[in-house]
C-alpha atoms as a printed R data frame, in Angstrom:
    type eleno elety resid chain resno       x      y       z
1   ATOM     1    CA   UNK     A     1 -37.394 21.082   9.866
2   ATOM     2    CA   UNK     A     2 -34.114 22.454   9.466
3   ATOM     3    CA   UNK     A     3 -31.461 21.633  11.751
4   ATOM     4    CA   UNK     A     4 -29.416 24.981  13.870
5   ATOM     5    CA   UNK     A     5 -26.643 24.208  11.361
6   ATOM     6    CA   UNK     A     6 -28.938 24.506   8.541
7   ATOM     7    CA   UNK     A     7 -30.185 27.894   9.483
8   ATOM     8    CA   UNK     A     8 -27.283 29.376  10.396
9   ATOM     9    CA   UNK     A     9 -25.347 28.343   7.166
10  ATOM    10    CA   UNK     A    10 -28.886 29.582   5.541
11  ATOM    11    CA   UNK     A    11 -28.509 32.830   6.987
12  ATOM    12    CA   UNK     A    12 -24.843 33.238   6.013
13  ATOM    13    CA   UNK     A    13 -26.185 32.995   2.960
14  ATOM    14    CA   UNK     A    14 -29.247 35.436   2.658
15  ATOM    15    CA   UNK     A    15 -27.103 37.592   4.546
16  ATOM    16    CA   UNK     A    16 -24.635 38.107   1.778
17  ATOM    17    CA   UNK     A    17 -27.559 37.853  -1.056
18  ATOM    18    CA   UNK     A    18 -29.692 40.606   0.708
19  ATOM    19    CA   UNK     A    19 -26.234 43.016   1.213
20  ATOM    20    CA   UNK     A    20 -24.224 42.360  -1.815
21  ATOM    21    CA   UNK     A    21 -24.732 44.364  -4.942
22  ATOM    22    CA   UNK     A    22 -20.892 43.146  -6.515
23  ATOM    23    CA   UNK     A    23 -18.346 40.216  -5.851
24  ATOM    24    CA   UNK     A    24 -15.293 43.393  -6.400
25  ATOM    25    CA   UNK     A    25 -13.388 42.993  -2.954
26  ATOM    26    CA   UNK     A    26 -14.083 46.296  -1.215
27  ATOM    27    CA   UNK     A    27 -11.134 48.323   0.248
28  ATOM    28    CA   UNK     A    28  -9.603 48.524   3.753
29  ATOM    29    CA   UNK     A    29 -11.440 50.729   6.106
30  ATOM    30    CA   UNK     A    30 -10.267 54.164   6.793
31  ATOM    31    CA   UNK     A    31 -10.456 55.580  10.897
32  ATOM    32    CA   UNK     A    32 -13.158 58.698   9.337
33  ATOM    33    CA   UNK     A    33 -15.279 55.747   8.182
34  ATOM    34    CA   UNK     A    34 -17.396 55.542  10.979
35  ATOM    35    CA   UNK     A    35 -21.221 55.549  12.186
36  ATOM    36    CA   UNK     A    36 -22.192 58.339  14.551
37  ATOM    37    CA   UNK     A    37 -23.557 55.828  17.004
38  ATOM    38    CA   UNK     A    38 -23.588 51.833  17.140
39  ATOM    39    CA   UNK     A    39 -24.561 48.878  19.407
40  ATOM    40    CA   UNK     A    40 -23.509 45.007  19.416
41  ATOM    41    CA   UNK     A    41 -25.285 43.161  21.837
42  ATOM    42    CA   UNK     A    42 -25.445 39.360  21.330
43  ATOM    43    CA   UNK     A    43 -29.019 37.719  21.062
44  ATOM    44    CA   UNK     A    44 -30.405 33.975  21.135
45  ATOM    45    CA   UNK     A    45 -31.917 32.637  17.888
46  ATOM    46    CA   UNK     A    46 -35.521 32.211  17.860
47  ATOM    47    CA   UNK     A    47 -37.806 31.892  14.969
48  ATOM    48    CA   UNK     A    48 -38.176 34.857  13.207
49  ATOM    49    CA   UNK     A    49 -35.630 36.779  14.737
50  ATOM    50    CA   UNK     A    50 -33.485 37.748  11.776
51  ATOM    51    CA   UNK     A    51 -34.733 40.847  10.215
52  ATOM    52    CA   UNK     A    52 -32.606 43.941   8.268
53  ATOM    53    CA   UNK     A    53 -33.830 47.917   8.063
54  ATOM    54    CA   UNK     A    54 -34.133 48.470   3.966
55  ATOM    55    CA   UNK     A    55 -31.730 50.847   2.386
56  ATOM    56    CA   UNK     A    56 -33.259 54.488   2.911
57  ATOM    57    CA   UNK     A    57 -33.150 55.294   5.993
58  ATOM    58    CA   UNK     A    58 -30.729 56.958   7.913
59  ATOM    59    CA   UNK     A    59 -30.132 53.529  10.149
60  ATOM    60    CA   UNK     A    60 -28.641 50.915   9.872
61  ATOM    61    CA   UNK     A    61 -29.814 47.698  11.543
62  ATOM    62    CA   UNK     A    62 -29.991 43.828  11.526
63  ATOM    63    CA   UNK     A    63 -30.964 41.376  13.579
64  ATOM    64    CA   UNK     A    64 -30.261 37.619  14.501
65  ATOM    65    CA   UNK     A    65 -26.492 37.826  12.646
66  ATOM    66    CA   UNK     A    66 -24.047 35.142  13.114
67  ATOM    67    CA   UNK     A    67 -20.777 37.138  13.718
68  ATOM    68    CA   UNK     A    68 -19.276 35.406  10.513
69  ATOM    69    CA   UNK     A    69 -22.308 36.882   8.625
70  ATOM    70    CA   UNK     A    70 -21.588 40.547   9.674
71  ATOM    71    CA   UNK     A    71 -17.579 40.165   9.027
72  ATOM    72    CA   UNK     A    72 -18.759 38.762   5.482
73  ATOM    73    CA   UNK     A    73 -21.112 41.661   5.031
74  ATOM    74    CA   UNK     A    74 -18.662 44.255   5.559
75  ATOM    75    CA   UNK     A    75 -15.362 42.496   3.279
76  ATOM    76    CA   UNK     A    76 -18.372 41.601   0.817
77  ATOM    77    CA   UNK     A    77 -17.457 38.179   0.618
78  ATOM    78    CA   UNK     A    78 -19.592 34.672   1.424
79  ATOM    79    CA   UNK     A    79 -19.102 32.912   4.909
80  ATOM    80    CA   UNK     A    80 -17.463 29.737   2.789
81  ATOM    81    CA   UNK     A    81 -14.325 32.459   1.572
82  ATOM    82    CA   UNK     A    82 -13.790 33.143   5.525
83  ATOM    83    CA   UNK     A    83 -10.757 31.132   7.182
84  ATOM    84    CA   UNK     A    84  -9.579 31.056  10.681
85  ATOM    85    CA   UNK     A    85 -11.148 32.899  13.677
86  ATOM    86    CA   UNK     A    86 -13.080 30.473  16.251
87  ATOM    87    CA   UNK     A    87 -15.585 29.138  14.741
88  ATOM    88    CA   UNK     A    88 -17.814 28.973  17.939
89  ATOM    89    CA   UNK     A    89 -17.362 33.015  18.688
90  ATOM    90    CA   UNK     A    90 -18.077 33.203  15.348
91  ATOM    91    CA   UNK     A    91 -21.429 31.685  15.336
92  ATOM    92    CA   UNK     A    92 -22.826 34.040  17.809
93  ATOM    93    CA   UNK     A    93 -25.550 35.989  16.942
94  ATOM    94    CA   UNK     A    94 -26.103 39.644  16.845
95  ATOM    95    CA   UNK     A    95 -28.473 42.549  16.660
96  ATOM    96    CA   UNK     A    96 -26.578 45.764  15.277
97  ATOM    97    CA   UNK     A    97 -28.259 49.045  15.530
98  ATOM    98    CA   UNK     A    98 -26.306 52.384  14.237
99  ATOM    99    CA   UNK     A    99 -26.761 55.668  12.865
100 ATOM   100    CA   UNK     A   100 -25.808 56.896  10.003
101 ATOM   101    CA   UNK     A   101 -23.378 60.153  10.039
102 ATOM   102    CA   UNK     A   102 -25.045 63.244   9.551
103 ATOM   103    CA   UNK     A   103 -28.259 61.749   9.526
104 ATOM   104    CA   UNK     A   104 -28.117 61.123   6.069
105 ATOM   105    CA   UNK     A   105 -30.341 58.302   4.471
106 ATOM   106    CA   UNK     A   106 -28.116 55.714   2.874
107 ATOM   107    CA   UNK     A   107 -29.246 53.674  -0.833
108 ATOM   108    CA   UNK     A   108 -26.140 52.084  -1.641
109 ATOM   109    CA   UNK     A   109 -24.338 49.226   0.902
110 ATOM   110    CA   UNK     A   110 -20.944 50.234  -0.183
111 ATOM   111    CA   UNK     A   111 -21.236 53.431   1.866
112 ATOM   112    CA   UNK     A   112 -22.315 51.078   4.601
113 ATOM   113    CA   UNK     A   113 -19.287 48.635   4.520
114 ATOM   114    CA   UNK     A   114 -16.501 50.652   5.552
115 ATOM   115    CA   UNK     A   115 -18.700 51.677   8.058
116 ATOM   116    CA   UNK     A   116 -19.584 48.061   9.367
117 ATOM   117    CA   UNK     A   117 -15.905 47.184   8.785
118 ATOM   118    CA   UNK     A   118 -14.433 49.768  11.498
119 ATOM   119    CA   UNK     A   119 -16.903 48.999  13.871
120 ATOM   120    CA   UNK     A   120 -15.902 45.068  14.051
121 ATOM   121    CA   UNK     A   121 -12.453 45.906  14.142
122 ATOM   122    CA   UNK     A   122 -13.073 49.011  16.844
123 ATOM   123    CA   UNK     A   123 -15.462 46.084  18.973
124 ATOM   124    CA   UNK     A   124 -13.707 42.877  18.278
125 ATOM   125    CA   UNK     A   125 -10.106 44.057  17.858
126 ATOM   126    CA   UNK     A   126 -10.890 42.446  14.510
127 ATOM   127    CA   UNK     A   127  -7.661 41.699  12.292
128 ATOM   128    CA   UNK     A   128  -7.754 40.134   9.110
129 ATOM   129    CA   UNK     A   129  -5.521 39.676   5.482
130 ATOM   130    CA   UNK     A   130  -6.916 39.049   2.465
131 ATOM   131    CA   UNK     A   131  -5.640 35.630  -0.166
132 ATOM   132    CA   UNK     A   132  -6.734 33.013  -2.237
133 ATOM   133    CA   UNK     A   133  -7.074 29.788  -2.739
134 ATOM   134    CA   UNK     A   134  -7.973 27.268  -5.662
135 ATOM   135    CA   UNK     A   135 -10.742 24.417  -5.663
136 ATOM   136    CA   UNK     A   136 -13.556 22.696  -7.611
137 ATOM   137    CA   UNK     A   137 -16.261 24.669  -8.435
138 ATOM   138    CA   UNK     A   138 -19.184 25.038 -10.828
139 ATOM   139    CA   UNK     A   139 -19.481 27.183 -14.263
140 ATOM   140    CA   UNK     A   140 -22.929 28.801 -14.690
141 ATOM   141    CA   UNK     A   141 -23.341 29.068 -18.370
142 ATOM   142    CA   UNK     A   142 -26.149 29.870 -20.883
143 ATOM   143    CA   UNK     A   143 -27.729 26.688 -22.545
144 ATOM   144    CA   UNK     A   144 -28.343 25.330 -26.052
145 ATOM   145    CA   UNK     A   145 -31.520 27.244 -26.728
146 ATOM   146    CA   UNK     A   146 -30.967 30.206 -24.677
147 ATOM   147    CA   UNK     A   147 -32.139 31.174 -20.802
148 ATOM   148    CA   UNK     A   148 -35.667 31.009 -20.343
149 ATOM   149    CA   UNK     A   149 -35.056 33.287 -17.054
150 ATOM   150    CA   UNK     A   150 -38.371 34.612 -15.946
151 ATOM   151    CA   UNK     A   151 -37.453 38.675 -15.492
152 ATOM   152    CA   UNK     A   152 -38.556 40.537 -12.261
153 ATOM   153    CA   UNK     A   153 -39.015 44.389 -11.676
154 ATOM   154    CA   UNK     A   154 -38.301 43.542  -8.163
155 ATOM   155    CA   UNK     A   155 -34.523 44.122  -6.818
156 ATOM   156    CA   UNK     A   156 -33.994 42.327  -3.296
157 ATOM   157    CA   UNK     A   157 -30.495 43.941  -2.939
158 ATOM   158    CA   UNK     A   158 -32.381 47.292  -2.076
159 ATOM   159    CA   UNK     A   159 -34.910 46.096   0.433
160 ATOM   160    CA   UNK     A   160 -34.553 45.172   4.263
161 ATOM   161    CA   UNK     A   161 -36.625 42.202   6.040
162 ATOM   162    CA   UNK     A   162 -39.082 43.111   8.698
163 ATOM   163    CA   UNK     A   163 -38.871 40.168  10.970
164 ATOM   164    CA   UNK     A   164 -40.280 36.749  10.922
165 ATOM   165    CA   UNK     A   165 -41.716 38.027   6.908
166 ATOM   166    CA   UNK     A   166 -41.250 34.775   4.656
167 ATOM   167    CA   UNK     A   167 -37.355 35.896   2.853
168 ATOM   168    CA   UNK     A   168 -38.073 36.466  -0.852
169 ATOM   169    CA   UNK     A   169 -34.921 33.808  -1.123
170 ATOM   170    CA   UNK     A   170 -35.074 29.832   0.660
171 ATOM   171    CA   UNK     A   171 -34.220 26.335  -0.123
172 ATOM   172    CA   UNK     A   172 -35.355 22.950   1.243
173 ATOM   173    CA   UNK     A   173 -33.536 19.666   0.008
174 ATOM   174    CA   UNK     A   174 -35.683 20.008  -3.081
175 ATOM   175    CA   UNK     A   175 -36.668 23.659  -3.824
176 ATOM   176    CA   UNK     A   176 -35.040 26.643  -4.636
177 ATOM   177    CA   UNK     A   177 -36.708 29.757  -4.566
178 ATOM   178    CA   UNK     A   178 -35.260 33.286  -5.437
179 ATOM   179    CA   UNK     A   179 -37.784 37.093  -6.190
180 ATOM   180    CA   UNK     A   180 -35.835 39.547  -7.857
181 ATOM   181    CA   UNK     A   181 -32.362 38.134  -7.782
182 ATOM   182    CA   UNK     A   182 -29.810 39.280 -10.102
183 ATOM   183    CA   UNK     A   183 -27.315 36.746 -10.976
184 ATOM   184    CA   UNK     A   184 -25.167 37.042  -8.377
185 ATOM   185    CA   UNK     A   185 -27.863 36.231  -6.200
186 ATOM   186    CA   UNK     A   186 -28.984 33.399  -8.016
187 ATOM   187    CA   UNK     A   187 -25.525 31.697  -8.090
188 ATOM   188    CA   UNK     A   188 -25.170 32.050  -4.144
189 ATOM   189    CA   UNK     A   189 -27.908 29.959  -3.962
190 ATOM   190    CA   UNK     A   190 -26.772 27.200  -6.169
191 ATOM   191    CA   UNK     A   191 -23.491 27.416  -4.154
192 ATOM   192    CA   UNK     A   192 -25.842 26.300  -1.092
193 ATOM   193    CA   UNK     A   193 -27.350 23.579  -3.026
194 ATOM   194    CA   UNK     A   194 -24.306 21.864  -4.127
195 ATOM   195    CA   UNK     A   195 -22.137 23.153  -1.266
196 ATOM   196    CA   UNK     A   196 -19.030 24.450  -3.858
197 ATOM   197    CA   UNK     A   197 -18.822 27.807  -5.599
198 ATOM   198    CA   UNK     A   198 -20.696 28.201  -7.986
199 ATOM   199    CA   UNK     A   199 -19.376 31.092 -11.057
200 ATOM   200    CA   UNK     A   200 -21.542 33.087 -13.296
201 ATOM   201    CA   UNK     A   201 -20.430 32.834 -16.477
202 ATOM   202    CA   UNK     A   202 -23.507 34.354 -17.997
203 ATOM   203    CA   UNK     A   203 -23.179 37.387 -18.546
204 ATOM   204    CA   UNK     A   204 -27.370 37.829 -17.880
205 ATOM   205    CA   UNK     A   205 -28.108 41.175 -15.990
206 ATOM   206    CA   UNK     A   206 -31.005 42.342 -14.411
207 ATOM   207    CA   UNK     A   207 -33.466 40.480 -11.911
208 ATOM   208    CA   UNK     A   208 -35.050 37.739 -12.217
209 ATOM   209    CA   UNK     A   209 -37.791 34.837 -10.395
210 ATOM   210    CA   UNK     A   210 -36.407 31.558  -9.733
211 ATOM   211    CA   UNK     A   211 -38.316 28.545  -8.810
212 ATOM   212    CA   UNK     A   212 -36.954 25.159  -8.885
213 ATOM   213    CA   UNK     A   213 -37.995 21.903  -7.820
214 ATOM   214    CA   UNK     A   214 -35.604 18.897  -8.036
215 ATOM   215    CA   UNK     A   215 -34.358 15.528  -6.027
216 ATOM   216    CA   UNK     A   216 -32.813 15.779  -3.157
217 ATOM   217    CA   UNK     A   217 -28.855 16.082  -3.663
218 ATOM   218    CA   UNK     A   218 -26.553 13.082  -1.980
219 ATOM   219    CA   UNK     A   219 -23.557 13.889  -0.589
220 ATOM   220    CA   UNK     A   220 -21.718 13.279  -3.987
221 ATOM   221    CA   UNK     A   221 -24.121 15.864  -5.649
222 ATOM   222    CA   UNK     A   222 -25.432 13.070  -7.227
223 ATOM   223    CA   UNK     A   223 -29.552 12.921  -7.196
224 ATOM   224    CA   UNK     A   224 -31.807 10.497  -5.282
225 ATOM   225    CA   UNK     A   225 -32.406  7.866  -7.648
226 ATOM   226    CA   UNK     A   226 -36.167  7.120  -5.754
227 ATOM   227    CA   UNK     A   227 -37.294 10.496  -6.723
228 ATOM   228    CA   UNK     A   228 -39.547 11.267  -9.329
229 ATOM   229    CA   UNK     A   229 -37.959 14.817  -9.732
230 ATOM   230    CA   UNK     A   230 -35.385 15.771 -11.960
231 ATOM   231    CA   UNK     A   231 -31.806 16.149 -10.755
232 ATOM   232    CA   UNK     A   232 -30.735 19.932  -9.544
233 ATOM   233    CA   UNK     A   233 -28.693 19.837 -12.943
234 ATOM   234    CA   UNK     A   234 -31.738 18.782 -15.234
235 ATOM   235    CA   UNK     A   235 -33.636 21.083 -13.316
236 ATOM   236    CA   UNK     A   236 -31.580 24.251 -13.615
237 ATOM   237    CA   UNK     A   237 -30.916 23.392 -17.634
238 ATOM   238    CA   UNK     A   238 -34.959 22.692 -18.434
239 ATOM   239    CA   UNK     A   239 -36.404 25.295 -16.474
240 ATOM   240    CA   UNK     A   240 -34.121 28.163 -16.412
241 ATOM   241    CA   UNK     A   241 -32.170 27.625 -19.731
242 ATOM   242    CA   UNK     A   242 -28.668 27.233 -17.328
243 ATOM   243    CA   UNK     A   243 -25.851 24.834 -17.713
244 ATOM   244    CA   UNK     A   244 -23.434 24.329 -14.883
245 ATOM   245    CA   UNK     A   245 -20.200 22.568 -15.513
246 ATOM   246    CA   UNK     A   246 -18.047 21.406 -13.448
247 ATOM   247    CA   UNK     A   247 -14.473 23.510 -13.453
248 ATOM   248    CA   UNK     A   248 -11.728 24.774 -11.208
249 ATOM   249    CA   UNK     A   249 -11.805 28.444  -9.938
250 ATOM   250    CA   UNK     A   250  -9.124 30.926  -7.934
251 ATOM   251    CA   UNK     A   251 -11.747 31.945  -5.910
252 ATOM   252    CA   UNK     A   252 -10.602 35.096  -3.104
253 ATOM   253    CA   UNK     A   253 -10.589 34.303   0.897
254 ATOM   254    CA   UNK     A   254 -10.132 35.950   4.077
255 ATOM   255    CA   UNK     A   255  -8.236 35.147   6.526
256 ATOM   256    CA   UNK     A   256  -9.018 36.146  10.197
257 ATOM   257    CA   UNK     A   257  -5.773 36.883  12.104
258 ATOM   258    CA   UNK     A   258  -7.441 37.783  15.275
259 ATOM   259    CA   UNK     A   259 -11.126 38.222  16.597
260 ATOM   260    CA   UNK     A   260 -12.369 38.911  20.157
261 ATOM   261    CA   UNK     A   261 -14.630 36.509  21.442
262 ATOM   262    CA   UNK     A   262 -16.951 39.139  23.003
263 ATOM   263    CA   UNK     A   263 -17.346 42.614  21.515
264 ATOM   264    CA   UNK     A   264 -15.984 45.849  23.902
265 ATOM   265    CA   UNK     A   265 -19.392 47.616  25.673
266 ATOM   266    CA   UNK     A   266 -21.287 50.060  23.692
């Protein structure tokens, strides 16, 4: 069972796999960037709670957010490239309901961001500045032999979750699982695994299926030498045709100057 931590860094993470179609850092909101209505109320987590409307429609709406989640969604960067901001206000979790302007069905999250972006800063008097930082990280490179990637005609940037549905992407100590991921996706959830970025190096595009079974990591990323699984490194290189190598990365960050604790009424 996985501990409150657990899911919440877990949905930090499918959050940004299920909204992010690029790492490119997205530009400031402008004040005509705006949804024609929107609500914020705060919910309690519950199983099956989180849930997202799929691109097409002329909503937009998840559920069961962790403020962090929603501020990460709308700069398009991970919940580990956040700093500052209290970390307990930003835990809480939302439900965000809003319409679209115009009525007009959206198929792309970049028109959504700006969107999302000016409606945290309108609720939570949200200020932030963008930096970066360096630290130890992991290369995701092509083997000796070539990838042995299984290809999907699935895409899971473009679809939305109906609630409690199993999530096309999940981890346990030992498994990885991924359905249509590009590779993007795919290295966000080898960042979980080993708990440090994790860059693609690549150059693979398209989506793919990703199943992996491996020991449990220790706390040095080392594996559990009582398991009769391979280690997540063996794993990724025999299975997937993958090599990641350890290497230090400039990775971008935001930095939260200010953020209410409770968002304005709707």
């Amino acid at each position: 069972m996985l501990s409150v931590t657990r899911v919440t860094r877990l949905l930090l993470v499918i959050a940004a796999i299920v909204a992010t179609a690029a790492q490119a850092q997205q530009p400031a909101a402008s004040p005509s960037a705006t949804f024609e209505a929107a609500s914020i109320r705060p919910v309690e987590w519950h199983m099956g709670c989180h849930s997202s409307l799929p691109s097409g429609s002329t909503h937009f709406g998840v559920t069961c957010r962790p403020l962090l989640a929603l501020i990460a969604m709308a700069w398009n960067v991970t919940g580990d490239e956040i700093q500052g901001g209290d970390r307990s206000a930003l835990g809480t979790l939302y439900d965000v309901n809003a319409t679209v302007p115009d009525n007009k069905p959206w198929s792309d999250f970049n028109t959504i961001r700006p969107m999302l972006r000016q409606l945290l800063i309108e609720r939570f008097h949200l200020s932030v500045h963008t930096g970066s930082k360096k630290e130890a990280a992991y290369g995701l490179y092509i083997a000796k032999g070539g990838a042995k990637l299984k290809p999907s005609k699935r895409d899971i940037s473009q679809e939305g979750e109906a609630a409690g549905a199993p999530s096309a992407n999940w981890l346990s100590d030992s498994h990885v699982q991924s359905r249509g991921a590009n590779m993007f996706h795919v290295t966000s959830l080898f960042s979980l695994v080993l708990r440090e970025p994790v860059v693609d190096h690549t150059g693979l595009s398209g989506t793919f299926n990703i199943d992996l079974d491996f020991a449990p990591l220790r706390s040095t990323n080392a594996a559990a030498t009582d398991s009769p699984l391979p280690s997540f490194f063996s794993a990724v290189e025999d299975t997937l045709g993958l090599q990641l190598r350890p290497e230090q990365v400039t990775v971008p960050n935001l930095i939260i100057d200010h953020v209410d604790a409770n968002p304005s009424p709707n």
